[in-house]
Each structure stands twice: as C-alpha cells, then as structure tokens.
C-alpha positions as CSV (number, residue, x, y, z in Angstrom):
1,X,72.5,91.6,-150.3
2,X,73.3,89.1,-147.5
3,X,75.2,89.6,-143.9
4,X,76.2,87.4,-141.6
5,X,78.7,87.0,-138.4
6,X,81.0,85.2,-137.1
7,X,82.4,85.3,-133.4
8,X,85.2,83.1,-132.7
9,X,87.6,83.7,-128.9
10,X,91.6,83.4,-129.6
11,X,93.7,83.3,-126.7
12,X,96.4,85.6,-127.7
13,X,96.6,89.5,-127.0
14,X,94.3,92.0,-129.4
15,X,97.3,93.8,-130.7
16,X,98.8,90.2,-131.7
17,X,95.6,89.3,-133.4
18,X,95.3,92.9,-135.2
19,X,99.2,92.6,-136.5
20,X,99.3,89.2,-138.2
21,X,95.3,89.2,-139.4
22,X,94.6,92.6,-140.5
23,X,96.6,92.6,-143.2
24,X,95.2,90.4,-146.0
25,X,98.6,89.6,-147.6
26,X,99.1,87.3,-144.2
27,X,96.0,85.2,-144.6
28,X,98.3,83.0,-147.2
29,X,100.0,81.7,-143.9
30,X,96.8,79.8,-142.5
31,X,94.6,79.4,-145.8
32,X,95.4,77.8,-149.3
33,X,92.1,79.3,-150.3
34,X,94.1,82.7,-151.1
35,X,95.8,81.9,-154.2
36,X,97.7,85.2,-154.8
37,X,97.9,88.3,-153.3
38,X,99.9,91.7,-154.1
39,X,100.0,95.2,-152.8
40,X,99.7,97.9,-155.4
41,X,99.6,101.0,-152.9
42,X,103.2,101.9,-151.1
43,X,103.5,100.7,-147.3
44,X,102.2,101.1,-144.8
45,X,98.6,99.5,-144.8
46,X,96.2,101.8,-143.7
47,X,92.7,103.1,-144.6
48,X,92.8,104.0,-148.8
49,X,95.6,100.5,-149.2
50,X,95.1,98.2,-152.2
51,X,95.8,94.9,-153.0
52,X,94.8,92.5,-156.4
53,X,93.7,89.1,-154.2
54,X,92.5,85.8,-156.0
55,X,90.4,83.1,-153.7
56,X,90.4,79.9,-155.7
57,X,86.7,79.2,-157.1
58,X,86.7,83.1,-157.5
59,X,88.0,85.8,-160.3
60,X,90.4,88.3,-159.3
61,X,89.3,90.7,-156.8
62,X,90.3,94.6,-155.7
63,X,90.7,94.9,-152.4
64,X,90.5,98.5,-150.6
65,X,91.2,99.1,-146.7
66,X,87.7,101.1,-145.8
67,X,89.0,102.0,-142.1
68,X,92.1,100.6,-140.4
69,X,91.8,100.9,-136.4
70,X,94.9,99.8,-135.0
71,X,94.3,97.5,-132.7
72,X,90.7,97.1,-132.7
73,X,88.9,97.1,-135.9
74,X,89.7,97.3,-139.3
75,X,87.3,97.0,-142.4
76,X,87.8,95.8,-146.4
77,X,86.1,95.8,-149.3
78,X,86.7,93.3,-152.1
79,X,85.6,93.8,-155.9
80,X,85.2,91.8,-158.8
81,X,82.8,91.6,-161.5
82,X,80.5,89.2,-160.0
83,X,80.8,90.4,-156.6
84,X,81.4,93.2,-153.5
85,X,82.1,91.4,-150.4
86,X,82.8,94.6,-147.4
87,X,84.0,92.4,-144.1
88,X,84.0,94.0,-140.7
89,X,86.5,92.3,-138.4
90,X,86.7,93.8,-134.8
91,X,88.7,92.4,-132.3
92,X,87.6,92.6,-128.0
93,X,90.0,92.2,-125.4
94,X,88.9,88.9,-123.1
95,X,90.3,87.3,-119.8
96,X,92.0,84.2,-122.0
97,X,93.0,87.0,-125.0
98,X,91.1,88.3,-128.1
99,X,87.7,87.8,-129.2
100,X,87.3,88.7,-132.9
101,X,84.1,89.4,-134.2
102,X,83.4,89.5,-138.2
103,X,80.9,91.0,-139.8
104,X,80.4,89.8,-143.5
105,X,77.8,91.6,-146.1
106,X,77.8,89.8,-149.7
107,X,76.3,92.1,-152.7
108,X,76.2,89.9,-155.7
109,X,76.5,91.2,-159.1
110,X,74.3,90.9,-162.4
111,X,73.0,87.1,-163.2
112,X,75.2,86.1,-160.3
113,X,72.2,87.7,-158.1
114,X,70.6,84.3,-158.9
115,X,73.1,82.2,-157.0
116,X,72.4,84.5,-153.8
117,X,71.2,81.3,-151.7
118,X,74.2,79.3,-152.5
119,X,76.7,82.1,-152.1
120,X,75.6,82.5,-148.8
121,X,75.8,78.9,-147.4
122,X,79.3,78.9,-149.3
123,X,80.6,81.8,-147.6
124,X,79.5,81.5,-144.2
125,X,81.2,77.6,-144.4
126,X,84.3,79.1,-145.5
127,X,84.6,82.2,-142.9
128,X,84.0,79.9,-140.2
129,X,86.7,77.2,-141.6
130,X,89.2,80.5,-142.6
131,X,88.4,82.0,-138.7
132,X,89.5,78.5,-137.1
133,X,92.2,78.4,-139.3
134,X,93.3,82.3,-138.3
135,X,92.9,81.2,-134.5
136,X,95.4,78.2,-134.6
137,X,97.6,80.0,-136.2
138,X,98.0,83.5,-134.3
139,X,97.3,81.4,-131.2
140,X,100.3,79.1,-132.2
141,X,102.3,82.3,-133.0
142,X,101.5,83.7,-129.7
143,X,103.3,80.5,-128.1
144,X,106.3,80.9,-129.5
C-alpha cells in the first residue's frame, strides 16, 4: 500500500470547485487521460454512486462514491483487477478561493504488487499534472 498528497490553491469559491470536480464524469473536460466514463447508478451523485471509468495505460475500473460532503469533501474508490486506488479530495475555503487537498492511497493487486515503486512515482506525476489541469480549468470557469 502507498499514500501520498497533493495540495494545490485555486482561486475560485469551494462550492465552484466541489460542483465541477467532484463528480468524476467532469474530469474528461480538463484531462485526455480519462478515456471513458459512464454512470451506472440513477442521478444524483451521492455516497453509494457508480461509474465504469477507463484511464488510458490502465483496465477498466469500478468506481464507488465512499462519502460525498457537499461542498467540502468527497471520497472514491476505484477497482480493477490489478488495482484499488481510494482518493480523498477536500476542499478549504482561502482569502484568493479554494484550497484542495487530495489524499491518494494505492493498494496494488497480485503480481502487480511488484511494480509498487513505479506505480507510485507514476501516479504522484500524474495527480499533480491532473490537479494543475483541474485548477485552470475551474479557475477559467470561474471567470466566465
């Protein structure tokens, strides 16, 4: 198992950083990482929602809403055979907007145990690429 975290200051208001990045279906707008995403629970999200989610470079993944705080934290879990990935995002009112705080913990699955190391340096490249991606693009939302 590996964590890490990632801290990164937007300068729009909690409740607009909640609304467009809590709901993984969105993260399509600011990342071509996200290949495919679907709901397969009714609307709204909420804690107990799935979606079927693809990254490219990974299999298909279930993804379960753990705990949906509107507008401060909400937490998901994503499942495929080679991997759980549960990510923590929290998001902290500050004078210029939002400060969103993620926490990431990485559970590996049979032989891919073994690539631990590397998973870990891969991730933690890509959250902090995805987060600067996220900020530009609710922060360019929230100029509109």
């Amino acid at each position: 198992m590996v964590t890490f975290r990632n801290t990164i200051d937007i300068e729009a208001s909690p409740e607009a950083v909640f609304e467009e990045l809590s709901d993984v279906r969105n993260e399509q707008r600011w990342s071509d990482k996200l290949t495919s995403v679907e709901l397969i629970t009714p609307e709204p999200i909420g804690v107990g929602s799935r979606l079927r989610a693809k990254w490219s470079g990974a299999p298909e993944n279930e993804v379960v809403y753990r705990e949906f705080d509107r507008p401060r934290r909400w937490i998901t879990q994503s499942r495929s055979w080679m991997l759980v990935v549960e990510v923590l995002l929290e998001v902290e009112p500050t004078a210029a907007g939002s400060r969103l705080l993620s926490t990431w913990t990485l559970k590996p699955r049979g032989p891919v145990r073994l690539l631990t190391p590397m998973l870990k340096k891969a991730f933690n490249k890509d959250v902090v690429e995805n987060m600067r991606s996220a900020k530009a693009h609710v922060e360019h939302l929230a100029r509109r």
